[in-house]
C-alpha positions as CSV (number, residue, x, y, z in Angstrom):
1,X,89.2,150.1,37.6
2,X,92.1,147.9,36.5
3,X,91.2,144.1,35.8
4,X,92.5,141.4,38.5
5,X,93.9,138.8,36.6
6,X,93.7,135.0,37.6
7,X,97.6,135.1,38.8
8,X,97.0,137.6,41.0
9,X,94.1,136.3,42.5
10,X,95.8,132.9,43.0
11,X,98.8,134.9,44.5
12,X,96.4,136.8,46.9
13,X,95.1,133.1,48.0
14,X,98.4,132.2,48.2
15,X,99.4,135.0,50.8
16,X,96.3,134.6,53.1
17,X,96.6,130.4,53.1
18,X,100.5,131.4,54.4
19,X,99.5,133.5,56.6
20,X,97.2,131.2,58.2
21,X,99.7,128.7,58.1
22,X,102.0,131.1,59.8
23,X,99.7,131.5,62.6
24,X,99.0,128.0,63.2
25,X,102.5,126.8,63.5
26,X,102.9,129.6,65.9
27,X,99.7,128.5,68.4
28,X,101.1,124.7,67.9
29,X,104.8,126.2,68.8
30,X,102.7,128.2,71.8
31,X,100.8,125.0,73.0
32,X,104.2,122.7,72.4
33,X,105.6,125.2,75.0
34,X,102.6,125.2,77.1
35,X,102.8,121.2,77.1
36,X,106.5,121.3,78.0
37,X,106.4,123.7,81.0
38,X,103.3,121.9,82.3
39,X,105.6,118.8,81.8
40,X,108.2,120.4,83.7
41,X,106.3,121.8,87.0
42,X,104.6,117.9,87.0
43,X,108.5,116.8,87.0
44,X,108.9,119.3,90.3
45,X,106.1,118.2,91.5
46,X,106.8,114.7,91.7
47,X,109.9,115.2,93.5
48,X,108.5,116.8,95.8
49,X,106.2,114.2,96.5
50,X,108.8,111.8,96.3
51,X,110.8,113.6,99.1
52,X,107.6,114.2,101.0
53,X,107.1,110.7,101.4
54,X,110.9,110.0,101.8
55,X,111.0,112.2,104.9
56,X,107.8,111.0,106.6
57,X,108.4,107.4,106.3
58,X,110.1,107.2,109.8
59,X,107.9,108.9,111.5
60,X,104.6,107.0,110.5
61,X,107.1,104.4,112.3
62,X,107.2,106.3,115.6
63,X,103.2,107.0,115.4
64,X,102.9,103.4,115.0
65,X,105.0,102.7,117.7
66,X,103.9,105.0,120.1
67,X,100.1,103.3,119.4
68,X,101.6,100.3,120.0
69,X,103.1,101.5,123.5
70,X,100.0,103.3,124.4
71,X,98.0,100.4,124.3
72,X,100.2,98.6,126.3
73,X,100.2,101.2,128.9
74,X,96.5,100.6,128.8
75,X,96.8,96.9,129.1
76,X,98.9,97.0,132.1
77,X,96.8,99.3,133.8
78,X,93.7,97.1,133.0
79,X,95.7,94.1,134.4
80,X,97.5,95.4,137.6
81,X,95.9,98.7,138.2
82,X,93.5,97.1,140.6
83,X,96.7,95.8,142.7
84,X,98.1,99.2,142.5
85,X,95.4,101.0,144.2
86,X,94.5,98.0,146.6
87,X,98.2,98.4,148.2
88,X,97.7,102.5,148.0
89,X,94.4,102.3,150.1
90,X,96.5,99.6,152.0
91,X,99.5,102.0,152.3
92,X,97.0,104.7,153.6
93,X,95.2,102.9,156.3
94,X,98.6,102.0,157.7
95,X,100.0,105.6,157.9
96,X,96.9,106.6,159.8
97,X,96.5,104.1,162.1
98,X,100.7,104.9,162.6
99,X,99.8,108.5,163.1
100,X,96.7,107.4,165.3
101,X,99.2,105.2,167.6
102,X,101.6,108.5,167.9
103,X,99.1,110.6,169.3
104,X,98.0,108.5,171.4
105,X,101.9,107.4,172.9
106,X,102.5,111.4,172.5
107,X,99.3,112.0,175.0
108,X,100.4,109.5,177.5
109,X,103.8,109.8,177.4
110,X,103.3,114.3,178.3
111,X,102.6,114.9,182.4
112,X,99.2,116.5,182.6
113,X,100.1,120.8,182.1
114,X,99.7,121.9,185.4
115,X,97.5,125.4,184.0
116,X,95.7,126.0,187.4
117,X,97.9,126.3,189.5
């Protein structure tokens, strides 16, 4: 077996130690990449959020505003509904008694039927 001398040895170390410094700027270049396109889809992201917001800020305005109106709607019928339905029950006992009064005019005003003769 031929003898190894000490500058091929150091050459030997010298090719791995580049080798290994090969493969680690290539996982740095792979996680810079990595870091960038993560970067990127946050970028997209954000936009989207951005527009999100941007195109539901008038309508939490109407949901507001319709709470708003319903409660009023609620109000008023708290504060008058008790009118309302007096003059309905009102309204009602006067269109019976109308009807009542027809009949009776309609009954008196007919000639007894003359059904045995």
């Amino acid at each position: 077996m031929a003898d190894i001398s000490r500058e091929e040895i150091d050459a030997k170390i010298a090719v791995s130690e580049a080798r290994g410094d090969t493969k680690f700027a290539e996982l740095l270049g792979e996680i810079k990449a990595m870091r960038a396109d993560i970067t990127g889809q946050f970028g997209v992201l954000t936009a989207r959020v951005e527009h999100v917001e941007r195109s539901t800020s008038g309508l939490k305005a109407i949901i507001v505003g319709t709470g708003i109106a319903a409660v009023g709607v609620v109000i008023a019928v708290l504060a008058f509904g008790d009118q309302l339905f007096g003059l309905g029950i009102g309204a009602s006992d006067i269109a019976n008694a109308a009807a009542q009064k027809a009949i009776q005019l309609q009954s008196v005003s007919q000639p007894p039927s003359s059904a045995g003769k």
